[in-house]
VEXDREN-2710 file (C-alpha; in Angstrom, 1 decimal):
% VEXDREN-2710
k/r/px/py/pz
1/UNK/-11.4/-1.7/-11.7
2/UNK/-12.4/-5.5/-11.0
3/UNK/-15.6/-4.3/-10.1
4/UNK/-16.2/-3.0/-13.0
5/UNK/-18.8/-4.4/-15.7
6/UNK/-18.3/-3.0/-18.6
7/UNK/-14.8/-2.6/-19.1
8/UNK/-14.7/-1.3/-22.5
9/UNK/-16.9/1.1/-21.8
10/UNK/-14.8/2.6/-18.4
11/UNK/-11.1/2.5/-20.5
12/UNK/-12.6/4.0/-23.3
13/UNK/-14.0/7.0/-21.0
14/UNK/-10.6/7.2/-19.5
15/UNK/-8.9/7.4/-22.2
16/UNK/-11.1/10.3/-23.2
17/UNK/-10.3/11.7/-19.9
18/UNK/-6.4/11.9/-20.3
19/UNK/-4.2/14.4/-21.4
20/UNK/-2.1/13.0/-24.6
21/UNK/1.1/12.8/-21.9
22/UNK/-1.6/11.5/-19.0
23/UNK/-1.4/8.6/-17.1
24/UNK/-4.1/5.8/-15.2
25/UNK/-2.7/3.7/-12.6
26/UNK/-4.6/0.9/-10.8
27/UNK/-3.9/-2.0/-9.2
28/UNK/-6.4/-5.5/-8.4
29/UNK/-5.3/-9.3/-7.7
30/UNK/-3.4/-10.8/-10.0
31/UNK/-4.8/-13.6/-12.2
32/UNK/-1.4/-15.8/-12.1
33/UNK/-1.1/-15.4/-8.3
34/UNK/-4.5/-16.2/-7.6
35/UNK/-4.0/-19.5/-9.8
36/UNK/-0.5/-20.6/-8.4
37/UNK/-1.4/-20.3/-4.8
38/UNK/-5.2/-21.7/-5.4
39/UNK/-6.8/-18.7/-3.8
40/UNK/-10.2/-19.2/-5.0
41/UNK/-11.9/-17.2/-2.6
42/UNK/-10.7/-14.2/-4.6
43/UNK/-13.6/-15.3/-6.5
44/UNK/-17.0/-14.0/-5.2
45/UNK/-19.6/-10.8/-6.2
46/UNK/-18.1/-8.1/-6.2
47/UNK/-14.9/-9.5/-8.3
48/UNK/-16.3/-9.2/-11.9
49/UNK/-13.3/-10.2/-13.1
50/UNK/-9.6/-11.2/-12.2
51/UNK/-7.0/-9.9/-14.4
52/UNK/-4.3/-11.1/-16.1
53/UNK/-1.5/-8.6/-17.6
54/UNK/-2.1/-10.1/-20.7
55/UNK/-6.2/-9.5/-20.9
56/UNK/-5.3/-6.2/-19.5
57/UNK/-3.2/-5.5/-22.3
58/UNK/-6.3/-6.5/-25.1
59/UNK/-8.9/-4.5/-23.1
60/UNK/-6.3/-1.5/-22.8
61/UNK/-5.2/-1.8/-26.4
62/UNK/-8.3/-1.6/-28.2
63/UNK/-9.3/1.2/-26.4
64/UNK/-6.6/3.5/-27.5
65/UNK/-4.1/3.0/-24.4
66/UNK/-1.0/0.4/-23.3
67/UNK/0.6/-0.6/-20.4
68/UNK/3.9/0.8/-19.5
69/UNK/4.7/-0.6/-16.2
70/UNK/3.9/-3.3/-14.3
71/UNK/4.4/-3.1/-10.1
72/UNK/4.0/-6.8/-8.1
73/UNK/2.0/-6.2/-4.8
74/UNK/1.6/-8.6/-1.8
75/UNK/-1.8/-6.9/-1.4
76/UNK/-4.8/-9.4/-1.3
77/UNK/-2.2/-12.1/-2.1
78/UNK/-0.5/-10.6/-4.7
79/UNK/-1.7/-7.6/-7.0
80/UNK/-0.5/-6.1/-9.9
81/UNK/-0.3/-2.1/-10.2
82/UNK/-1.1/-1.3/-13.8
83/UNK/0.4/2.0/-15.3
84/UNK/-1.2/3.0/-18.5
85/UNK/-1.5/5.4/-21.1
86/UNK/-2.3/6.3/-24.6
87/UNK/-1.1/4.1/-27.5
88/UNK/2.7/5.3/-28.4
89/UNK/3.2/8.1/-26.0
90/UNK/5.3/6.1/-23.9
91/UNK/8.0/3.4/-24.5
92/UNK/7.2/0.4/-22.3
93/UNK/9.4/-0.8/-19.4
94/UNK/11.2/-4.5/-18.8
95/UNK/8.2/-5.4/-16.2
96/UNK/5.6/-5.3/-19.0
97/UNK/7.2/-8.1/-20.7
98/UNK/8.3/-9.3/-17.7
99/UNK/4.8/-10.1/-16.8
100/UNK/3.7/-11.2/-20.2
101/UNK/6.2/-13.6/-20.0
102/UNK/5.4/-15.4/-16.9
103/UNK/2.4/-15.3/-17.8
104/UNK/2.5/-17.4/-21.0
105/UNK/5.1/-20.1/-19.6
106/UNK/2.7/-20.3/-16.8
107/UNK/-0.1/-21.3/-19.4
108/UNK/-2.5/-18.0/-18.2
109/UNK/-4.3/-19.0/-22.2
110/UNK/-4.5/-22.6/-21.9
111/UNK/-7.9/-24.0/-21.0
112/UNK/-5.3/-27.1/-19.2
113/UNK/-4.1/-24.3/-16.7
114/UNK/-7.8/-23.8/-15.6
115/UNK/-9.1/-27.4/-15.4
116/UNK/-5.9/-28.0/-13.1
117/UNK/-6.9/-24.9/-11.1
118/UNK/-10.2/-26.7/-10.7
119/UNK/-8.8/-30.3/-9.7
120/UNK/-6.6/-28.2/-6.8
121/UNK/-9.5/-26.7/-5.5
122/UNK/-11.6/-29.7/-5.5
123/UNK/-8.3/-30.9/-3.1
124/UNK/-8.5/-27.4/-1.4
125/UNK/-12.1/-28.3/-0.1
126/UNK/-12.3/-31.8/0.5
127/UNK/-8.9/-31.3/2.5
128/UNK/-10.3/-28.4/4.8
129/UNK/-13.5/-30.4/5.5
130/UNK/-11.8/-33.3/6.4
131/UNK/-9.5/-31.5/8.9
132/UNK/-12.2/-29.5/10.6
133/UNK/-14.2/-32.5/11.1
134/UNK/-11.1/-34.6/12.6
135/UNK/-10.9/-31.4/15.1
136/UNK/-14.0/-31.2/16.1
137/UNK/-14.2/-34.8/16.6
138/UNK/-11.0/-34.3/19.4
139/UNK/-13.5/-32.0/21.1
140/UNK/-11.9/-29.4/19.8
141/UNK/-13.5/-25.7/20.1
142/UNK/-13.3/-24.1/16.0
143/UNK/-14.2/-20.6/15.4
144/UNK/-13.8/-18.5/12.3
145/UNK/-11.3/-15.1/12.5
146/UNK/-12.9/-12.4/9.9
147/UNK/-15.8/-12.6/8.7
148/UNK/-14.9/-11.5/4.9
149/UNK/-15.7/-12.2/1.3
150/UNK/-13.1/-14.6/1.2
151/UNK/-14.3/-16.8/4.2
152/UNK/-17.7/-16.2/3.0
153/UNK/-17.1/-17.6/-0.5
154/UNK/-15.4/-20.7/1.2
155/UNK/-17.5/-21.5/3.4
156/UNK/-20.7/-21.9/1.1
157/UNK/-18.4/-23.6/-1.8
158/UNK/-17.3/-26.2/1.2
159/UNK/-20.7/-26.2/2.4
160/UNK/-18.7/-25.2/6.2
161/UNK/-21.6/-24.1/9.1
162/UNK/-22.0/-23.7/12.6
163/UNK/-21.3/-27.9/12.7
164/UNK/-18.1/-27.0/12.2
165/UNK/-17.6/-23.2/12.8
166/UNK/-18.8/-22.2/16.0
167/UNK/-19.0/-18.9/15.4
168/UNK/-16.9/-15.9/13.5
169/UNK/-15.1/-13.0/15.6
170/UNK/-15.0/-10.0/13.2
171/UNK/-13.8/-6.6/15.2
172/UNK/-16.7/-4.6/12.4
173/UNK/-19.8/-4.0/14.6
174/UNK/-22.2/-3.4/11.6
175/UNK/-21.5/-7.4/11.6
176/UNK/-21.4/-8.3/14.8
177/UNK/-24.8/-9.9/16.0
178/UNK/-26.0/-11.2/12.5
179/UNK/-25.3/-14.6/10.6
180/UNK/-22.8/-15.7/8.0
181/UNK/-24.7/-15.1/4.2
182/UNK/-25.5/-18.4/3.1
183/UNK/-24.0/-21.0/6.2
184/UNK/-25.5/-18.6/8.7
185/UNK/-22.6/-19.1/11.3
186/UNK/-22.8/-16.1/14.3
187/UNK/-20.6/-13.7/13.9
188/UNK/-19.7/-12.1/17.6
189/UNK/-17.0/-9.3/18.5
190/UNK/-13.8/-11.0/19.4
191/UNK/-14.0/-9.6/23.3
192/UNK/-16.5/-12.1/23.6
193/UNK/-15.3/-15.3/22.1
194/UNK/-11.7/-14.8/21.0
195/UNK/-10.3/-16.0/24.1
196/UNK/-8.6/-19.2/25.6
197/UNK/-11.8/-21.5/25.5
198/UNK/-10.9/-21.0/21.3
199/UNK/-8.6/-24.6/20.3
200/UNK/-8.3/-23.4/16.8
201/UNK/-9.3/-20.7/14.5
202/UNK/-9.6/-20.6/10.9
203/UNK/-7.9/-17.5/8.9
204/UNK/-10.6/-15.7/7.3
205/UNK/-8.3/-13.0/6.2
206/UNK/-5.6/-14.7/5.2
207/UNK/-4.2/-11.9/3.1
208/UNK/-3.5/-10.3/6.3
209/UNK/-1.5/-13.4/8.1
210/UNK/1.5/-12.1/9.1
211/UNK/-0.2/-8.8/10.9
212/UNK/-3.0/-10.8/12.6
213/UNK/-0.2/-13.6/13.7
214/UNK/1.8/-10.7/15.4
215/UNK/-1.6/-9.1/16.7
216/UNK/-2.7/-12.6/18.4
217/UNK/0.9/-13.8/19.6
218/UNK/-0.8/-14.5/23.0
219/UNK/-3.4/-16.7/21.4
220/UNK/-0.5/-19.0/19.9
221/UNK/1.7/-19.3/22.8
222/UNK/-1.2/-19.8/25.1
223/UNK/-1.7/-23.0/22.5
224/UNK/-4.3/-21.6/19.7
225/UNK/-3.3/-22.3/16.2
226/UNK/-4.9/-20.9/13.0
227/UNK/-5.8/-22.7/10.4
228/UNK/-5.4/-21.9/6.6
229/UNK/-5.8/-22.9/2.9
230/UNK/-3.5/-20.9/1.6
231/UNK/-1.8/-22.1/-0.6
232/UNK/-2.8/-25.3/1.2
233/UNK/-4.5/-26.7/4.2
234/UNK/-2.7/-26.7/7.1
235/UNK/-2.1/-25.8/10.8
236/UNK/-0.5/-22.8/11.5
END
């Protein structure tokens, strides 16, 4: 639904679309878990939007429907899975307010909570830069693990290229042999660069740490690290 443009016009076609006793679940990042860890990578094209249970709730509401229950995902870096149906055919559950809640004493409607956002990110950047560059001076070799959205979007907003990234391993052929968008850093299939010349290599995916940490345990006890920014810059 995050792709979505016009979101008026899609909940009022599904409300249409329901039976009186129907229900629409979905699920997208989550707004306040995008802001807490500083994940602003979640922001890029195809995101039109990053939602809040609270805007969720106005968008839902004025086209005839409510959430009834709210469902807290890890997926993407946390998610929320959004059940809804039409207005007063269902009484509401604890995680609805649950989620309102947090969101408010987080400050999800104050203009403050977004300017702060902006000062950690600003960190986020300057941070990363200044690490890759102290590793690379140390001769150290620095590729890029994924080439997705999310490294994408960082890369351009920290203006990162093949200075500093030597190239991206991404195990999607359709990518492999073409350039970064924007930086225009390789992108080669991991068989031939993933290997033990590779120092460090920075999480693209970092949604997906734990599984790629398992996958490449022989890259960390042969010495590799990774290297992340979420939820801040450091050495894996």
């Amino acid at each position: 639904v995050c792709h979505m443009q016009n979101l008026d016009e899609a909940f009022s076609a599904i409300n249409k679309c329901l039976t009186d006793d129907g229900i629409f679940v979905f699920e997208d990042p989550s707004l306040l878990k995008m802001l807490e860890r500083v994940s602003y990578d979640q922001i890029y094209d195809e995101h039109a939007h990053i939602f809040s249970v609270t805007a969720l709730q106005n968008l839902l509401n004025r086209n005839g429907m409510e959430i009834f229950r709210v469902e807290s995902l890890v997926v993407h870096g946390g998610s929320n899975r959004i059940y809804a149906c039409k207005l007063g055919t269902r009484k509401a559950e604890n995680s609805v307010l649950e989620n309102l809640l947090l969101e408010k004493e987080y400050g999800i409607q104050k203009l403050a909570t977004y300017k702060e956002f902006a000062k950690k990110v600003a960190t986020s950047k300057s941070s990363l830069i200044k690490l890759l560059v102290d590793m690379k001076n140390k001769g150290k070799k620095v590729v890029s693990y994924g080439a997705t959205s999310k490294s994408t979007t960082v890369f351009n907003y920290c203006g990162i290229g093949p200075d500093l990234i030597d190239y991206i391993v991404d195990t999607t052929e359709a990518k492999q042999g073409k350039l970064s968008p924007g930086m225009h850093i390789p992108v080669i299939p991991p068989q031939s660069g993933f290997d033990d010349t590779v120092d460090i290599a920075f999480l693209g995916a970092w949604n997906y740490e734990r599984e790629i940490l398992t996958k490449e345990e022989g890259f960390l006890k042969n010495g590799g690290r990774f290297i992340t920014h979420i939820p801040c810059v450091r050495i894996i």
